[in-house]
C-alpha positions in Angstrom: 0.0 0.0 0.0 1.2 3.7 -1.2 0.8 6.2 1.6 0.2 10.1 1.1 -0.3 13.1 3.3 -2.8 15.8 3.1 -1.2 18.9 1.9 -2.5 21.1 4.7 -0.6 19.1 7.2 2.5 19.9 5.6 4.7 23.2 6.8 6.2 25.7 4.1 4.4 28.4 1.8 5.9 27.5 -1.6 4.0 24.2 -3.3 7.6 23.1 -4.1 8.7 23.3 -0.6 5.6 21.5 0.9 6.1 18.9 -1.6 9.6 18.2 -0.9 9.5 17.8 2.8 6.9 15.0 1.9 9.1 12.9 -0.3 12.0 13.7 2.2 9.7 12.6 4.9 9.4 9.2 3.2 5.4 10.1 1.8 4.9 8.0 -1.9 2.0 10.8 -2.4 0.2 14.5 -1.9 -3.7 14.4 -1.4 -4.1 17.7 -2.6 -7.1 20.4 -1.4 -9.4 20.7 -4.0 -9.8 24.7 -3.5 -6.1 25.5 -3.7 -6.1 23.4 -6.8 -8.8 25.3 -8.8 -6.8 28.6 -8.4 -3.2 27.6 -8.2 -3.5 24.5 -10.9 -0.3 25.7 -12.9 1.6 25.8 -9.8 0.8 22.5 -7.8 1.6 20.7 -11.6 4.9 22.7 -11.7 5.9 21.8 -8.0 4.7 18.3 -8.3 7.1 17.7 -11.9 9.7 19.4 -10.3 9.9 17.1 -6.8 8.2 14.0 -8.5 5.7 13.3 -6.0 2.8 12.0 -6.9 -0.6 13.5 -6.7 -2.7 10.7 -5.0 -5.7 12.2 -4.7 -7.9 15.9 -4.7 -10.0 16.6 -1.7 -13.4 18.2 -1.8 -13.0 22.3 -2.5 -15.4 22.4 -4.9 -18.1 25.4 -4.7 -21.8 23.9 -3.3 -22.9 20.3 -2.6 -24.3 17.8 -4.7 -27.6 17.4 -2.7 -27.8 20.8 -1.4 -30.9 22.8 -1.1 -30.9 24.8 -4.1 -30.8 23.7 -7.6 -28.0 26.2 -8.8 -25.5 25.3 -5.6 -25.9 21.6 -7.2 -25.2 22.3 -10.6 -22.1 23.8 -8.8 -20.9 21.0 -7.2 -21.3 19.2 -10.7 -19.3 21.6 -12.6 -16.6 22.3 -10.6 -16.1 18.4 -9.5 -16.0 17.6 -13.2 -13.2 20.8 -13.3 -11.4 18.7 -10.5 -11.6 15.4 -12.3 -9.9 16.2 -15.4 -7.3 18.2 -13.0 -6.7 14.2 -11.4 -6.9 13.1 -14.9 -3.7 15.3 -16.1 -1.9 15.0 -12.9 -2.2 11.3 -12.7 -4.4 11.3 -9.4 -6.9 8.4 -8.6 -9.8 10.9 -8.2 -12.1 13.1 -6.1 -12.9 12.8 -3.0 -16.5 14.1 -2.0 -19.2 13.1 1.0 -22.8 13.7 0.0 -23.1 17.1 1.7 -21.3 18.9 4.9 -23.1 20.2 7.9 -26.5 18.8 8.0 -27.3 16.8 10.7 -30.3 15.0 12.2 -28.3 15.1 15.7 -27.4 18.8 15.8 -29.8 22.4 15.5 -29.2 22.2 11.9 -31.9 24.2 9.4 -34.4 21.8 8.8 -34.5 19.5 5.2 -36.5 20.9 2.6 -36.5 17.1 1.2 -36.8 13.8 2.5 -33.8 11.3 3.1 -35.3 9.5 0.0 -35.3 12.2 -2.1 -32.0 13.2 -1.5 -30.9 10.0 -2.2 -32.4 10.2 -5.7 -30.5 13.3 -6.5 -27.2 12.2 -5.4 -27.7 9.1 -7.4 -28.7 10.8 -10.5 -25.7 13.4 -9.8 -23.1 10.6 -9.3 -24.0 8.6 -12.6 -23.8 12.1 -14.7 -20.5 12.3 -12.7 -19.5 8.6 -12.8 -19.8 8.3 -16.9 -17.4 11.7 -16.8 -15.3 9.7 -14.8 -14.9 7.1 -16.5 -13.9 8.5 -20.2 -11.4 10.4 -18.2 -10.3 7.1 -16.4 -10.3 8.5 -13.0 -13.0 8.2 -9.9 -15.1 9.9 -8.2 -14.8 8.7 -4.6 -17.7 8.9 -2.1 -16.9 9.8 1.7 -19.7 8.5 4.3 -19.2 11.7 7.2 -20.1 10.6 10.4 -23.9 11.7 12.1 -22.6 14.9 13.2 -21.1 16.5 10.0 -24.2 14.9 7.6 -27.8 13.7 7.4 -26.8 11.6 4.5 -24.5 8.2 3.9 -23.0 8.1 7.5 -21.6 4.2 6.6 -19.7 2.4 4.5 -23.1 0.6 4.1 -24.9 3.8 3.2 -22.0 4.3 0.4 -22.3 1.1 -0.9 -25.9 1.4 -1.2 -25.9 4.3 -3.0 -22.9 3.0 -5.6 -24.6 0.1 -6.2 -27.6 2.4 -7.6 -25.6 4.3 -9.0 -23.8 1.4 -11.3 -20.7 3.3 -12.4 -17.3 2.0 -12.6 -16.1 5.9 -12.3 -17.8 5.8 -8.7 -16.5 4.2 -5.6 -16.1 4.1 -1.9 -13.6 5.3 0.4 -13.3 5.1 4.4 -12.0 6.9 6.7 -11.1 5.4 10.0 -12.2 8.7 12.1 -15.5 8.5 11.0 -15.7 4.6 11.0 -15.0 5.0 15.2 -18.7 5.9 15.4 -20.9 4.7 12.7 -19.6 1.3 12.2 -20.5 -1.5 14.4 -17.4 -3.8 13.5 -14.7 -1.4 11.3 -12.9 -4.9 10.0 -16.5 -6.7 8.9 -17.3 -3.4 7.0 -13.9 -2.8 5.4 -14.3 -6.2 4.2 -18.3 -6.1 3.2 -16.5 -3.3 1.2 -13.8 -4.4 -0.4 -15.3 -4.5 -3.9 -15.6 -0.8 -4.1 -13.1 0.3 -1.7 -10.9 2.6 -3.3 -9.3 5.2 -1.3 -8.6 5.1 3.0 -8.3 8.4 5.3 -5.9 7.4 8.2 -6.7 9.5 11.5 -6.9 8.1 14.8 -10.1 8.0 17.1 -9.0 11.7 18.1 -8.8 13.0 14.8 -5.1 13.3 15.6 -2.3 11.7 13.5 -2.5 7.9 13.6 -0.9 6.4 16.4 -2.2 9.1 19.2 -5.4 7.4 19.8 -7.2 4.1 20.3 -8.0 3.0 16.7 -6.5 -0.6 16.1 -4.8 0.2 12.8 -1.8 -3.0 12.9 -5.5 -5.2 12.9 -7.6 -3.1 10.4 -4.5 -2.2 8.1 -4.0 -6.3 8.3 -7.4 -7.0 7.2 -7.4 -5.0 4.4 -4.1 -6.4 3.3 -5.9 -9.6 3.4 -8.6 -8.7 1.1 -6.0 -7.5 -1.7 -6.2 -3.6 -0.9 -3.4 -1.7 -2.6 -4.5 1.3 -3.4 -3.4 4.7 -1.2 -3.5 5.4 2.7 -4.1 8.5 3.1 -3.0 10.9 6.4 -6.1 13.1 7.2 -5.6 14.6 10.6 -6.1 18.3 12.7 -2.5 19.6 12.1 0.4 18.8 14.8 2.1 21.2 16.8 5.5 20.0 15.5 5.5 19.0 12.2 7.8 16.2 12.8 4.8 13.7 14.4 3.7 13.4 10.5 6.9 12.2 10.2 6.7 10.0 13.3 3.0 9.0 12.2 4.3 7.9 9.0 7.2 5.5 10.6 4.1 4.2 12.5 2.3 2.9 10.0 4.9 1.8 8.0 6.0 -0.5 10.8 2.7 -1.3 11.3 2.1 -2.4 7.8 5.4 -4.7 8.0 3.8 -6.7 10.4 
């Protein structure tokens, strides 16, 4: 399994700079921010050729949602995701990463739906296989994020995401995890990572905490096992509230390295 690092966990200014203390930090990949992609494309290409690190992955930082209220914040989302896409596409990247929506919540004071659960589902669906067949001529994917109860009224689980990608029927839509949220909303992380394995395409690595992995209680050398075992090789990916000292990525990443020699 490749391993990458969010770029926003990274210290430095310059792309270039950022880039190169990953690769000297040992990192096989950058999961880029979707936002400072859109306006700094030339750049992040330039800084990427230039260090030859690999671009593993965009996340999110496109403008609306794709089951927000309003019908022009969805067409939105669509356009810029399918901007973001062909970005992955000429930088090599696996895809974009995207949950449903962000902050809407059947736990917390959030406004109240306009729609039901149901028909939200039936616009993302619809959205994802206009997205998906984009995806797919491009050969990259569009990778759906379940958020845990808190952040989203909709696809919480790696059950919920598979759900709505088997609807869906696009090879240019898949799932990813991300252990953070999979400390609340699934019953047994290992039986769901493997449920998933099909689809599974991408993994966020943060502890229970949302700190780097390794400062919490998540049982990565047992889930990271697992998913060897079911033939994952696709990219880790650090996704964590950034560190005081910028060495513990460093430290994180000898972590799971050791971890995954096990």
């Amino acid at each position: 399994m490749k391993i990458s690092c969010q770029d926003t966990l990274v210290p430095g200014v310059k792309f270039e700079q950022k880039y190169q203390t990953l690769k000297d930090w040992g990192f096989d990949g950058v999961e880029l921010s979707g936002d400072l992609l859109m306006e700094n494309f030339k750049e992040i290409k330039s800084a990427l050729d230039s260090t030859g690190l690999q671009a593993s992955t965009i996340c999110s930082g496109f403008r609306g949602w794709l089951v927000a209220d309003e019908t022009e914040d969805r067409k939105l989302a669509v356009k810029d995701i399918k901007c973001l896409l062909e970005y992955a596409a000429e930088l090599g990247a696996v895809g974009l990463i995207t949950p449903s929506i962000y902050g809407t919540s059947d736990y917390l004071p959030f406004p109240t739906r306009k729609r039901t659960k149901e028909e939200d589902k039936k616009i993302l669906i619809e959205a994802l296989q206009e997205i998906g067949e984009y995806a797919e001529k491009l050969g990259v994917l569009l990778l759906l994020e379940p958020l845990l109860r808190y952040q989203t009224h909709l696809v919480n689980s790696l059950a919920d995401g598979l759900e709505i990608i088997e609807a869906v029927g696009s090879r240019g839509v898949k799932l990813m995890a991300d252990f953070f949220h999979m400390q609340m909303e699934e019953k047994e992380i290992d039986a769901s990572l493997i449920k998933a394995k099909e689809q599974l395409a991408h993994i966020h690595l943060s502890d229970s905490n949302r700190l780097l992995p390794g400062q919490g209680h998540t049982d990565f050398k047992g889930s990271l096992a697992v998913l060897k075992a079911v033939g994952y090789n696709n990219y880790l990916a650090f996704e964590a509230i950034p560190p005081g000292n910028p060495q513990e990525v460093a430290d994180a990443l000898a972590y799971i390295r050791l971890v995954l020699q096990d």
